[in-house]
N, C-alpha and C positions, 0 to 999 in steps of 0.2 A: 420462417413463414412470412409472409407477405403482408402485409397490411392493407393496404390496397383490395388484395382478395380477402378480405376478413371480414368476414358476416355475421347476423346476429346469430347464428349457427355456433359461432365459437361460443357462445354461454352456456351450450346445451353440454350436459354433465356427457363426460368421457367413463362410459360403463367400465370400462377395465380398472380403474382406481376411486370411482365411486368420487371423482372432483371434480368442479365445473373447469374448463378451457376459459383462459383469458377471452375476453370481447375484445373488439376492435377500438374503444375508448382505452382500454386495459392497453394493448397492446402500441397503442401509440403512444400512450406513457410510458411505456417501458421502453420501446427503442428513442424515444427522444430523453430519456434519462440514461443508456447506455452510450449512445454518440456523444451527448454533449460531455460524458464522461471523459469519454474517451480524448476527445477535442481536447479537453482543459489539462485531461494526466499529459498530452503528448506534448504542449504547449507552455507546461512548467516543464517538464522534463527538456524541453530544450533548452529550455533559458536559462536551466540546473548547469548543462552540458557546457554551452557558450559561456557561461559568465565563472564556472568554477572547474570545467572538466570531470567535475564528475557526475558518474551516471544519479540515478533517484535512488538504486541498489546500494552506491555506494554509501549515500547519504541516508540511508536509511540503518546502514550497517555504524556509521561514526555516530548518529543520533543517537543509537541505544547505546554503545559503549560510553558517550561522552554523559549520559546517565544513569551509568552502571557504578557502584559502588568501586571504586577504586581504579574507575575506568577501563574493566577487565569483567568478562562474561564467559561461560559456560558454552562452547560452541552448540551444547543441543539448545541451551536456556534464549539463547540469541535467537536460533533458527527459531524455536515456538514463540516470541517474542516480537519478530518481524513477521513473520506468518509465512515461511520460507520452508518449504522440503530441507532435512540435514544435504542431501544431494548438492543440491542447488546453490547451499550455502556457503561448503565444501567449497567447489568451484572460486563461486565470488569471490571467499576467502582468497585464496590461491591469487589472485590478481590482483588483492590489494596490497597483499603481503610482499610481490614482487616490486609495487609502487612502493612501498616503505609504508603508507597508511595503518596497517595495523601487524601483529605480531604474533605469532602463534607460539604456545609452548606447551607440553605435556601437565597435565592437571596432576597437580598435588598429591589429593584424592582417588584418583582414577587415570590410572594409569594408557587405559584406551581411551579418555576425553579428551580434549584440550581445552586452554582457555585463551581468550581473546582478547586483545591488550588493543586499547586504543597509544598510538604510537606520537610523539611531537609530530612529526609532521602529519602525522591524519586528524591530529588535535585543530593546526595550523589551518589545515585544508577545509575541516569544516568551521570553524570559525570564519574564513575569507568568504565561504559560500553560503551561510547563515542569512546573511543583511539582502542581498541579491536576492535570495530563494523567496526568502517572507518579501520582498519587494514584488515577486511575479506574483507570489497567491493574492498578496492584494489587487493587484495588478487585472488579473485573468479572474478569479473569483470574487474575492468580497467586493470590491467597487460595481460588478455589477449587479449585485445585488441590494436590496433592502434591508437594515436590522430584523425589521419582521421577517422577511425570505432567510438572510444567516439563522437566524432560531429557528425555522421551519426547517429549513435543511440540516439544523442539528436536530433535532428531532426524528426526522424521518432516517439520518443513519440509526441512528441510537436504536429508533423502533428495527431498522432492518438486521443491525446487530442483535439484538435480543432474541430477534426470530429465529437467526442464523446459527448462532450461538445454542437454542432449545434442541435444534434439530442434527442428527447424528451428520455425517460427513458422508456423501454419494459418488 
């Protein structure tokens, strides 16, 4: 929807679900908080790529193991953990494991799980790309910000997690 075209019309409740339609102040905050998202995840994500080769997937997959008890996770505990479809995780998997980054082996336990072994060299890899990475977030996010703007902005996820979080999955 357009913004632009967005009139005081959009306040007037939507009778099919009995909820008002975002306004046009609404809705500019919304796509100026969607873009400038977008901006900064594609803008660290490069600088992830460039300076360490690895993707933000990748790094998101070495993060949780390199915090996982023993450096080894539950291939479903991982996927609800990063917030990743098993599918999707599957995959990844599969590509890092051919890099040597991490290791799969049949779970203990459960014979149709596996588990998920942070590997030396995916240890190596996100260690080299650790210092870099927190170098871009300051970099592209907190320096332009304010203390007071970082705490508003943790606030405001916290608040949109909470929301997100009460409400079922669609």
């Amino acid at each position: 929807m357009s913004i632009r075209g967005a009139s005081m019309t959009m306040a007037t409740p939507d009778r099919r679900k009995g909820r008002r339609l975002p306004n046009a102040e609404e809705l500019r905050a919304w796509r100026s908080f969607v873009e400038t998202t977008e901006v900064v995840k594609s803008r660290i994500a490069s600088r992830l790529q460039s300076d360490s080769s690895l993707s933000p997937g990748d790094y998101a997959v070495l993060l949780a193991l390199s915090e996982a008890q023993d450096r080894q996770m539950r291939s479903s505990e991982l996927a609800a953990h990063i917030g990743w479809e098993r599918s999707r995780l599957s995959h990844h998997l599969g590509r890092m494991e051919r890099r040597g980054l991490i290791q799969r082996q049949e779970c203990a336990t459960d014979p149709r799980g596996a588990e998920i072994l942070l590997t030396a060299t995916g240890s190596e890899a996100f260690r080299g790309a650790t210092v870099p990475h927190l170098r871009a977030i300051r970099e592209l996010f907190v320096d332009a910000l304010t203390p007071e703007q970082i705490a508003a902005a943790g606030e405001i996820a916290a608040a949109l997690r909470a929301h997100l979080d009460a409400r079922p999955t669609q």
